[in-house]
C-alpha positions as a printed Julia matrix, in Angstrom:
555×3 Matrix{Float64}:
 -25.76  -106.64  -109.64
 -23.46  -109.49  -108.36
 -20.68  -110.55  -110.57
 -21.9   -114.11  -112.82
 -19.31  -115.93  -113.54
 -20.01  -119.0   -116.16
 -16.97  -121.76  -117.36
 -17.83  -123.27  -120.72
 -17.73  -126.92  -120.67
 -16.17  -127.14  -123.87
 -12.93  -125.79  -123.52
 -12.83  -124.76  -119.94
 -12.71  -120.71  -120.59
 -14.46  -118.42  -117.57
 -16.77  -115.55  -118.8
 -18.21  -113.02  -116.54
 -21.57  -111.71  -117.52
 -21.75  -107.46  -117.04
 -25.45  -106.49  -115.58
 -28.19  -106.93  -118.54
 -25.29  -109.1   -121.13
 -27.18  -111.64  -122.59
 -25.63  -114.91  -123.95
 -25.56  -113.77  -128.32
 -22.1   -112.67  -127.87
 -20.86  -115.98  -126.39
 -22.7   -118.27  -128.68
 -21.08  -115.6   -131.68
 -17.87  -116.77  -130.49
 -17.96  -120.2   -129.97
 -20.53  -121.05  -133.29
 -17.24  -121.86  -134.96
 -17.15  -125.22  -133.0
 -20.83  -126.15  -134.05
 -21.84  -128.11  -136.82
 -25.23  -126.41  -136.8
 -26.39  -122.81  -135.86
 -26.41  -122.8   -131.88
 -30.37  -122.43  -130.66
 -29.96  -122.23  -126.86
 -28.01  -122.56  -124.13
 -27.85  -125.15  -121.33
 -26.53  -123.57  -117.53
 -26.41  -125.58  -114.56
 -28.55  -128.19  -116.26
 -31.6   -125.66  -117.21
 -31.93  -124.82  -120.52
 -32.29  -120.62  -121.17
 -32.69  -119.25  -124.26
 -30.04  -116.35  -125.77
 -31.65  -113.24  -125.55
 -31.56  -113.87  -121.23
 -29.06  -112.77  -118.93
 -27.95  -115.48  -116.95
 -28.67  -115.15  -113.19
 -26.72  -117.39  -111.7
 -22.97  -118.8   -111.88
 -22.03  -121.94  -113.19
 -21.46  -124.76  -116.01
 -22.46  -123.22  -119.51
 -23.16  -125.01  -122.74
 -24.67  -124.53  -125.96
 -27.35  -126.37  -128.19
 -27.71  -127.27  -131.68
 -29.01  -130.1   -133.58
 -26.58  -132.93  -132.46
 -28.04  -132.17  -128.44
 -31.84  -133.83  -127.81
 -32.58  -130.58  -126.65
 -31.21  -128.84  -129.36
 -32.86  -130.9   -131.5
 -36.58  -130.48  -129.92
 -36.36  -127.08  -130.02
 -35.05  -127.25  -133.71
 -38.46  -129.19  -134.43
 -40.74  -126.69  -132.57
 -38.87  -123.75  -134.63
 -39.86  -125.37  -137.6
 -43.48  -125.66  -136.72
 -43.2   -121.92  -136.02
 -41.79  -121.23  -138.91
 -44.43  -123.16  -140.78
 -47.18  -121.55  -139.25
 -46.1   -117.78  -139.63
 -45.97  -118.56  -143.68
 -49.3   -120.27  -143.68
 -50.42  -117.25  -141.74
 -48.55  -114.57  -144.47
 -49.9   -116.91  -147.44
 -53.28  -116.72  -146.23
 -54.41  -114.87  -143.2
 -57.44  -117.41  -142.73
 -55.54  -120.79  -142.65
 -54.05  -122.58  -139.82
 -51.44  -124.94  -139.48
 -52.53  -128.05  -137.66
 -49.58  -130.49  -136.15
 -50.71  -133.94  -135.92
 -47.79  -136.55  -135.81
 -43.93  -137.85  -136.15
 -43.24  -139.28  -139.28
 -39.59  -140.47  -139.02
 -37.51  -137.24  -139.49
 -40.73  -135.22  -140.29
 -43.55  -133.73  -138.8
 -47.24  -134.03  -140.37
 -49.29  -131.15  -140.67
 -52.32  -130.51  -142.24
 -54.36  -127.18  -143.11
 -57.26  -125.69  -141.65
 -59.71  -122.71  -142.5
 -61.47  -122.73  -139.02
 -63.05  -126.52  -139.07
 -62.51  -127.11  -142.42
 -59.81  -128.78  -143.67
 -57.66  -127.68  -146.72
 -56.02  -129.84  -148.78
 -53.05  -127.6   -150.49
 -51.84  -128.94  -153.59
 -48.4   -129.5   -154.67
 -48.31  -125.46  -155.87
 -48.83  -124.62  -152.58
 -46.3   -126.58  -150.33
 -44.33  -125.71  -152.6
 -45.4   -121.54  -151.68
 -44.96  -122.6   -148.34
 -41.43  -124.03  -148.57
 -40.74  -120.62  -150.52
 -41.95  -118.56  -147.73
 -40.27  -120.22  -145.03
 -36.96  -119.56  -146.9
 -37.57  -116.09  -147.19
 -38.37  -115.86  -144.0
 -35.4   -117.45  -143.5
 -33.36  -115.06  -145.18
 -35.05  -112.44  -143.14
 -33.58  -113.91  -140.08
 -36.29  -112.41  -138.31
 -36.0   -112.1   -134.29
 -38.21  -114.49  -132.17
 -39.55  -113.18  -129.09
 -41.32  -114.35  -126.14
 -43.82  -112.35  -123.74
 -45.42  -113.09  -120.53
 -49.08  -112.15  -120.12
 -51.81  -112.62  -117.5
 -54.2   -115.71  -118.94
 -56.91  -113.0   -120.04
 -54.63  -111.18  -121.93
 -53.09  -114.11  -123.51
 -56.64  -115.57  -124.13
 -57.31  -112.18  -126.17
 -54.48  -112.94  -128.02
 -54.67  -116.51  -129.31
 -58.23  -116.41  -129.98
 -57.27  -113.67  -132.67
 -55.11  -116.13  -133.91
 -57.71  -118.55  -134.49
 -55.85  -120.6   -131.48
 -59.5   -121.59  -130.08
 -57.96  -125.29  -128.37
 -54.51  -123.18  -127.02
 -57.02  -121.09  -124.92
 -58.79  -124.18  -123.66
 -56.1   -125.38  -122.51
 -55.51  -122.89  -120.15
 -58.99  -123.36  -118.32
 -56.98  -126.05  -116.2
 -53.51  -123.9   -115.82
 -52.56  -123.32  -112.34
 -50.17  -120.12  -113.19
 -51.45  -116.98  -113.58
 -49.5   -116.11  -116.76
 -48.03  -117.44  -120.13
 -45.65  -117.03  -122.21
 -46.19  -116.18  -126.02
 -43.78  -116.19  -128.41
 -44.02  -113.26  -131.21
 -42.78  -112.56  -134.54
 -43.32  -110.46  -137.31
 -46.99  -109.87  -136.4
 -47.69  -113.64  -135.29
 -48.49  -115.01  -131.73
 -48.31  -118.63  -130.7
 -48.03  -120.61  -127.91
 -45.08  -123.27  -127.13
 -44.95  -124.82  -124.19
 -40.71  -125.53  -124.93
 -38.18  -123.35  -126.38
 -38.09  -121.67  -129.28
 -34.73  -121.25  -131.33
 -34.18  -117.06  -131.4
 -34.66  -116.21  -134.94
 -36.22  -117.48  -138.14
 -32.84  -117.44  -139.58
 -31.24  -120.32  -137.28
 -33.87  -122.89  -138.94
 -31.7   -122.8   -142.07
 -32.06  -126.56  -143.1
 -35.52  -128.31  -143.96
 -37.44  -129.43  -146.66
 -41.33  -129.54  -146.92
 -43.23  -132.16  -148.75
 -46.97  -132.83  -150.17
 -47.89  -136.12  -147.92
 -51.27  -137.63  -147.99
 -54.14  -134.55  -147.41
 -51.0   -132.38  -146.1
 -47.39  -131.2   -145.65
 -44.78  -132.98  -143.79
 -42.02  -130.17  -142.4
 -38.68  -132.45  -142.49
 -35.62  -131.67  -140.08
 -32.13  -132.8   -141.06
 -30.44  -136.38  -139.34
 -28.08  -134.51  -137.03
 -25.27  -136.76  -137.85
 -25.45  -136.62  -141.62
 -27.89  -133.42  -142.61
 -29.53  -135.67  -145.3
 -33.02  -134.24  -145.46
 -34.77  -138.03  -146.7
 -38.04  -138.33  -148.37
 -40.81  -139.33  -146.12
 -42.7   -142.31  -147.24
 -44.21  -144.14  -144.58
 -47.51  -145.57  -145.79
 -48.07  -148.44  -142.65
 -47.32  -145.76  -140.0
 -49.48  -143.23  -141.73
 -52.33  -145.19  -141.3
 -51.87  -146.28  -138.01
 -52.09  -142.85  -137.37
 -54.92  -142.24  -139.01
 -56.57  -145.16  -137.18
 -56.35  -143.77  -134.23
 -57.64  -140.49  -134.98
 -60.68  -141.62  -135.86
 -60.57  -143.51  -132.54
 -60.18  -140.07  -130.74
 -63.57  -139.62  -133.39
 -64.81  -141.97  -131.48
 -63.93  -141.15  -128.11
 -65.23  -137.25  -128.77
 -61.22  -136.14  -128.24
 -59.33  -134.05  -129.73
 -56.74  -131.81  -127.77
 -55.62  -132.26  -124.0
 -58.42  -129.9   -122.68
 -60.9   -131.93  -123.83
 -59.62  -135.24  -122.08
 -59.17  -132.75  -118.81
 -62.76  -131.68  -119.16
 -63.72  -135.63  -119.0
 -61.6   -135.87  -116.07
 -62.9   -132.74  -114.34
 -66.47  -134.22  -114.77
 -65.66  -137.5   -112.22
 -64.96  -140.86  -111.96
 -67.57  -142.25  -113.97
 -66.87  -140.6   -117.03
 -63.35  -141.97  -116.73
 -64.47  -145.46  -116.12
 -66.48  -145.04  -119.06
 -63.59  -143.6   -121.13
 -61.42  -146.08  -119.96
 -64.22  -148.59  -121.2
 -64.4   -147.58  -124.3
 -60.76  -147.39  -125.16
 -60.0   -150.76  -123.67
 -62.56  -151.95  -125.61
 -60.95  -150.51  -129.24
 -57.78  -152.16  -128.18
 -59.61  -155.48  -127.4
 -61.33  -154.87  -131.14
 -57.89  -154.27  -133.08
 -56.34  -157.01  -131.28
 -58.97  -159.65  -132.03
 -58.58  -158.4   -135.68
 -55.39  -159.25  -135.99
 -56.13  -162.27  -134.34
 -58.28  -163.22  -137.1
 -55.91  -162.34  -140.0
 -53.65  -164.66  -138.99
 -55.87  -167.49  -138.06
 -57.77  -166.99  -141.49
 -54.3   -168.03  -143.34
 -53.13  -171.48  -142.76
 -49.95  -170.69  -144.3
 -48.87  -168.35  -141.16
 -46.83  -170.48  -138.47
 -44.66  -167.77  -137.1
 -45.79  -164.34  -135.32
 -42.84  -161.71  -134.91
 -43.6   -159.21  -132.81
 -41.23  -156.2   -132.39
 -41.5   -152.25  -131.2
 -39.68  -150.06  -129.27
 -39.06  -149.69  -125.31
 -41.78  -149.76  -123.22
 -44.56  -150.09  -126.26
 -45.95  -153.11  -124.5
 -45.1   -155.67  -126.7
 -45.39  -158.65  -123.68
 -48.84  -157.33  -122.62
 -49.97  -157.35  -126.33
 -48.3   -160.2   -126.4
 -51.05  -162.19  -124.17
 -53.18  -160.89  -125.31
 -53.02  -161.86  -128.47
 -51.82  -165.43  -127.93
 -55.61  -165.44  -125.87
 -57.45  -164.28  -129.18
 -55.61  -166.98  -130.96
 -56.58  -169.5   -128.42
 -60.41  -168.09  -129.19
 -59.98  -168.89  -133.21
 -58.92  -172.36  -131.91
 -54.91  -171.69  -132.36
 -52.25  -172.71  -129.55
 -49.36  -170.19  -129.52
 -46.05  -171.3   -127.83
 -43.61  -168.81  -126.91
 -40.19  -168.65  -128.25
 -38.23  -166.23  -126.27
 -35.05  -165.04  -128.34
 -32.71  -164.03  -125.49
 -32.26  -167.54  -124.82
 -29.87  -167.24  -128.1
 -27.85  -165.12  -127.02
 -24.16  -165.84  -128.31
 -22.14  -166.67  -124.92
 -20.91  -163.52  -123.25
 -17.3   -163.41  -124.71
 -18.5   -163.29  -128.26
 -21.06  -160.78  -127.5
 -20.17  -157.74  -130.1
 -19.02  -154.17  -128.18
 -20.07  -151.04  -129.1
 -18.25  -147.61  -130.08
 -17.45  -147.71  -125.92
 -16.46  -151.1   -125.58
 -19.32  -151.81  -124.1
 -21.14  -155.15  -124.78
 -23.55  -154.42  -127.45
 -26.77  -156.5   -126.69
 -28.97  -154.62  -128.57
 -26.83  -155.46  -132.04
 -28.39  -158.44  -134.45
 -25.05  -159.88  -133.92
 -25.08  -160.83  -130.03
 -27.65  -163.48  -131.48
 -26.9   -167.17  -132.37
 -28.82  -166.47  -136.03
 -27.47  -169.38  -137.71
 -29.37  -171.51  -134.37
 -32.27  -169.4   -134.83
 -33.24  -170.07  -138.17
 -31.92  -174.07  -137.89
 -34.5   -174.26  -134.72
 -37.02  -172.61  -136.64
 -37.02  -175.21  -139.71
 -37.17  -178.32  -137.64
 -39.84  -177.2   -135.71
 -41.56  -175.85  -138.65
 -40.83  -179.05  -140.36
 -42.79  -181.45  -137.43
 -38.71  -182.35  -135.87
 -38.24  -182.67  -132.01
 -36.29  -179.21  -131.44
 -34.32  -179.21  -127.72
 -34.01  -174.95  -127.49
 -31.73  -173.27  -125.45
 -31.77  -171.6   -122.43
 -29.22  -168.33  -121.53
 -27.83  -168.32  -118.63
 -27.4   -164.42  -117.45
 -25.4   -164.97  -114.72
 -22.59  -167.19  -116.21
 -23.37  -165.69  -119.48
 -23.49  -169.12  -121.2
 -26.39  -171.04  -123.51
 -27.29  -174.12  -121.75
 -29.93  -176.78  -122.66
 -33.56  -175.84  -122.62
 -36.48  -177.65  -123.2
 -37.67  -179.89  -125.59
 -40.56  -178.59  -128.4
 -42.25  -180.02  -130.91
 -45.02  -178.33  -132.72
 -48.53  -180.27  -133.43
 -51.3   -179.56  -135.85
 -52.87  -176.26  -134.12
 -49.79  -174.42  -132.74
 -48.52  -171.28  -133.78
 -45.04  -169.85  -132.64
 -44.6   -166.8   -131.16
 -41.42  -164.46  -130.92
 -41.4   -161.15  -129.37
 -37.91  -158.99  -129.55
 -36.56  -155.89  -130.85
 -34.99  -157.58  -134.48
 -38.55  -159.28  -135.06
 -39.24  -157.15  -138.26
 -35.61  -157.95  -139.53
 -35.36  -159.74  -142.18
 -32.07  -161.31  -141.34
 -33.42  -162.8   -137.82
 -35.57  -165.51  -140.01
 -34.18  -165.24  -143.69
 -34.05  -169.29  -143.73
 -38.29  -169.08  -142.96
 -40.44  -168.99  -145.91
 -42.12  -164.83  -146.2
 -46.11  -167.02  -146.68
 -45.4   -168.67  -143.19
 -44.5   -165.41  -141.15
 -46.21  -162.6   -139.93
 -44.98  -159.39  -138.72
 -46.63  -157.05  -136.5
 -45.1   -154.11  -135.21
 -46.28  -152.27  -131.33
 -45.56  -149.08  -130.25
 -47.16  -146.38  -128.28
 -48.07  -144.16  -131.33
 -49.49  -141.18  -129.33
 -52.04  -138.99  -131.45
 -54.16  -136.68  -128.82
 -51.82  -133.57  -128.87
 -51.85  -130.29  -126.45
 -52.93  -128.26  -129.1
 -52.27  -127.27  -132.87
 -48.56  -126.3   -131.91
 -47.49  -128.04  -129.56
 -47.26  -132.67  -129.45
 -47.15  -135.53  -126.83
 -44.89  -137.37  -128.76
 -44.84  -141.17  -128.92
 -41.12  -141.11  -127.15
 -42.13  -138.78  -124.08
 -45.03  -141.24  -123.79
 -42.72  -144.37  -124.1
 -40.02  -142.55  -121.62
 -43.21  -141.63  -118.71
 -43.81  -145.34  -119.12
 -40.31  -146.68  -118.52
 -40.03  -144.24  -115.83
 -43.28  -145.65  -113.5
 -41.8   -149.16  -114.25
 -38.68  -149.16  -113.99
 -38.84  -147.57  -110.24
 -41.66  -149.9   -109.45
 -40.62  -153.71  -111.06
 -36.61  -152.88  -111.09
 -35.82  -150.52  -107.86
 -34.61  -147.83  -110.78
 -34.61  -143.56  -109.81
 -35.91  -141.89  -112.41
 -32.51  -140.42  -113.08
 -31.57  -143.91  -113.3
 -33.37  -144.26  -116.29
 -33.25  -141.05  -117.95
 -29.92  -141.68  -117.78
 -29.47  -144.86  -119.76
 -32.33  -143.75  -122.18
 -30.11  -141.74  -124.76
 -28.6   -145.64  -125.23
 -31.8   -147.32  -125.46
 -33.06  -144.36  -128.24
 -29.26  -145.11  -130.3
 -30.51  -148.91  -130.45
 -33.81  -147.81  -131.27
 -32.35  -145.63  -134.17
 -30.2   -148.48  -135.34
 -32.35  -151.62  -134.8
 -36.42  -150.93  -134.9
 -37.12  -147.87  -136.55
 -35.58  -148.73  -139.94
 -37.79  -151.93  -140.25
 -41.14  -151.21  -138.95
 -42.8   -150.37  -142.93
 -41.29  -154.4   -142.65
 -44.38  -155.16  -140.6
 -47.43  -156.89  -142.07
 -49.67  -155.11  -139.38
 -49.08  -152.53  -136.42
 -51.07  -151.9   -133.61
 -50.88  -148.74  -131.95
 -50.97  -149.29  -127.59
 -51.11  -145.91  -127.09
 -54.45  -145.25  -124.4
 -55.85  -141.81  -124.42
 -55.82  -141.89  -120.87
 -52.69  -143.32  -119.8
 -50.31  -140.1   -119.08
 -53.06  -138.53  -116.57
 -52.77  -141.96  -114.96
 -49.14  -142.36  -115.3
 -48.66  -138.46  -114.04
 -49.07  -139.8   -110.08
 -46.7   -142.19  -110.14
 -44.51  -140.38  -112.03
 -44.06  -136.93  -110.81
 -42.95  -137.72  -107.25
 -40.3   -139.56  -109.46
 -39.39  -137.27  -111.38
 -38.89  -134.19  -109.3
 -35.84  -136.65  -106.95
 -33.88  -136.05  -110.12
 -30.71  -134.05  -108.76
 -30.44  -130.4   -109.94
 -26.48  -131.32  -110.65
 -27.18  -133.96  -113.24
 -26.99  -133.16  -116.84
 -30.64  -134.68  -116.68
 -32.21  -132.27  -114.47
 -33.08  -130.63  -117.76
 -35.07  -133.4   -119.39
 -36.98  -134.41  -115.78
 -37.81  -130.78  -116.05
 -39.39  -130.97  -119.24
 -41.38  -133.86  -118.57
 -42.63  -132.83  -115.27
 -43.89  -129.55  -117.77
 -45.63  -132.04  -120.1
 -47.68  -133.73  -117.08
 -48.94  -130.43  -115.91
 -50.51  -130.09  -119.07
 -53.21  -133.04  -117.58
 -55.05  -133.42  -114.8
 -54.62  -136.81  -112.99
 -56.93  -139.85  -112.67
 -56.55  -140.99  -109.54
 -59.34  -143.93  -110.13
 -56.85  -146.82  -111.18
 -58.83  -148.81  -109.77
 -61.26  -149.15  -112.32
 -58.84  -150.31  -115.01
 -59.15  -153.7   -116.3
 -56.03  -156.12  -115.08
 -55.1   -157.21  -118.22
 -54.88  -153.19  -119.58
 -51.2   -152.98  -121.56
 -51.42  -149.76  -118.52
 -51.15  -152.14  -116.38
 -47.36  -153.98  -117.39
 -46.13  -150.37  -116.05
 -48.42  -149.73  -113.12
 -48.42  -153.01  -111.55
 -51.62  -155.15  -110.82
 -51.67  -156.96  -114.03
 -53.47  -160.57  -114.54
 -50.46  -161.97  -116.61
 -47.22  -162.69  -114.86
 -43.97  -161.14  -116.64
């Protein structure tokens, strides 16, 4: 065996790897300079797991909870861990993932198609388990099969959708992971024992369990409470009701049937959007009181599409929306706030002219003449804008990242504003393990446009989204239970869509990049789906179609 020779990016050592050493040692050694227990490794930009031998030389670092990486495979752990004590509580019960809730995951319980609702008793049996199992610090292996063997396997497990899945696979094997009598699929890392998912809490949440993973930077484990997002979520799956959809496999047997069943899926889900946006549309129009719409979400959620749209149902209730764009208050450049970096913070509450804000607001609110501003990017200066002045029927619209903070209108009335908060909340998952979450959606979305509206690589952006998720973090997330209404713009068939623009993308990423590992993963997710290649067929003024191009509304 040739001689592997890996230097440590933390502190520069050089270890040489004897034939069949795998990489438990090492991470015994340097777990001293980890906050958390170390769960992988990352080696020339690939993540391997411990129990493997490295096979080639290079950089080598380790994972834990602070790394995104670390952190994903943290989250799968748990749902492992979860699942093996549902399985040792009761050997007929399943655990089901269905969605993010903040720092937890929701679960619920199944007994083949029925659901079971545990009471408090029994989260609290299954938090008791997964600490002993804990305690165990049982070893977590993975196996590679051929698909029939595998398919033996899972449906044992009661894993019915997992082998579905596999109908569409192109590889002849896959990998299980194993312990203590239990087989699931993943298709990411697991951490290599129970014992390294040391820190969690489990709690009773609506007719299940939410499994919650410490904050990396301050291992508070918080109480999830998130009523509005709960039911947003719950919305949607009885969309997917609708829409006969449950897993992946069963949107990839639609696809597999043709092009008319797409257009007709793509129908029909255009068509609930329209529905939930015309609803909305209605609340507000029904109350007189309402003169200002805030619209705010993450990246890429399509807030400008949804936007449009809903300034067009407004129009229908006999509204006239005007626009109010809030980076034309930006403070000038030199009294923009910096970051931890010294970078100019834009993203930060502060880098706006408030005090303006709220001033402009009242007048216009109040029937005054208002001349706005207008920000110059180039110079980095406010100049004069137009003139504005409201009459009888118009309704003001602003659409930014601080629109659910209550400090970007505290001078407006709470009767005369409404709030409604856009994201991409992604419910149709791979299978009971294993989620698309709403960020990889989001992140597949900035991808395709960025490359095709702002000449961005892929690396490009998966470069600067680490920054984008810290503002994220610090300026949306915290507010959106703020929001009077949320509208989910997730489209059940938007990644199979956004796969063929974004794989040829993705796979430019350079292997020497610290983000060959993430373009990796993704390019893993899209394989789960088959593509739609009919794009054709969906309507111009689809929120698909702010990302993809060919859109009726200019941007």
């Amino acid at each position: 065996m040739r001689k592997i020779t890996l230097r440590s990016k933390l502190d520069g050592r050089e270890i040489v790897f004897e034939e069949n050493q795998n990489l438990f040692d090492i991470a015994r050694e340097y777990q001293k300079y980890y906050r958390y227990k170390i769960l992988a490794a990352r080696v020339n930009n690939r993540i391997i797991e411990l129990f493997r031998t490295p096979d080639r030389s290079g950089e080598l670092e380790f994972l834990d909870l602070t790394d995104p990486d670390g952190l994903r495979i943290y989250q799968r752990g748990l749902v492992f861990l979860a699942s093996l004590a549902v399985r040792k509580l009761n050997s007929e019960w399943r655990l089901k993932v269905l969605h993010s809730l903040g720092k937890g995951i929701y679960c619920e319980i199944y007994k083949g198609n029925e659901l079971i609702v545990p009471d408090q008793n029994q989260v609290f049996a299954i938090k008791d388990k997964m600490r002993e199992l804990v305690e165990k610090d049982l070893p977590i292996e993975k196996r590679t099969f051929y698909k029939d063997e595998a398919r033996e396997i899972l449906m044992k497990e009661g894993l019915v959708k997992t082998v579905n899945l596999f109908k569409y696979r192109k590889k002849r094997t896959v990998k299980l992971y194993h312990c203590d009598g239990f087989w699931a699929y993943f298709y990411g890392y697991l951490p290599p024992s129970t014992g390294r998912i040391d820190v969690f809490d489990v709690q009773p949440y609506n007719q299940g369990l939410v499994l919650v993973h410490p904050d990396p930077k301050t291992r508070e484990l918080p109480v999830i409470h998130m009523p509005k997002l709960s039911q947003v979520f719950l919305e949607y799956a009885r969309w997917l009701n609708v829409l006969e959809l449950e897993y992946v496999s069963d949107l990839n047997d639609i696809i597999a049937r043709g092009e008319r069943h797409v257009a007709d899926l793509m129908l029909l889900s255009e068509a609930l959007h329209e529905k939930k946006i015309s609803d909305i549309a209605d609340e507000i129009a029904k109350d007189k009181r309402k003169r200002l719409i805030l619209i705010a979400g993450p990246s890429s959620s399509g807030k400008t599409t949804f936007a449009k749209r809903l300034s067009l149902q407004l129009r229908v209730n006999g509204l006239k929306p005007v626009a109010i764009s809030l980076d034309d208050y930006f403070v000038d450049r030199e009294k923009t706030p910096r970051d931890e970096n010294g970078n100019y913070d834009f993203d930060s509450i502060e880098a706006l002219d408030i005090e303006l804000f709220n001033r402009n607001l009242q007048d216009l609110l109040a029937g005054k003449e208002v001349v706005l501003p207008k920000f110059n990017f180039k110079t980095g200066k406010r100049m004069r804008g137009p003139t504005l002045k409201l009459e009888k029927d118009n309704i003001i619209i602003v659409e930014g990242i601080h629109g659910l903070n209550e400090r970007l209108t505290a001078s407006i009335p709470k009767e005369q504003k409404f709030k409604i908060y856009v994201s991409a909340l992604t419910q149709l998952n791979i299978d009971d393990h294993n989620r698309v979450t709403t960020t990889d959606t989001r992140l597949i979305r900035r991808i395709v446009r960025d490359y095709k509206f702002r000449g961005h690589t892929a690396y490009d952006t998966l470069k600067m989204w680490p920054n984008v998720r810290k503002g994220e973090e610090r300026n949306i997330f915290p507010f959106q239970e703020e929001a009077d209404v949320m509208f989910n713009s997730a489209l059940v068939y938007e990644i199979p869509v956004l796969r063929i623009f974004a794989e040829p993308l993705l796979v430019q990423v350079p292997e020497d990049v610290p983000e060959y590992s993430e373009a990796l993963r993704l390019l893993k997710l899209l394989d789960f789906f088959l593509p739609i290649t009919n794009i054709e067929d969906i309507p111009d003024k689809s929120i698909l179609r702010e990302f993809i191009g060919r859109s009726i509304f200019k941007y």
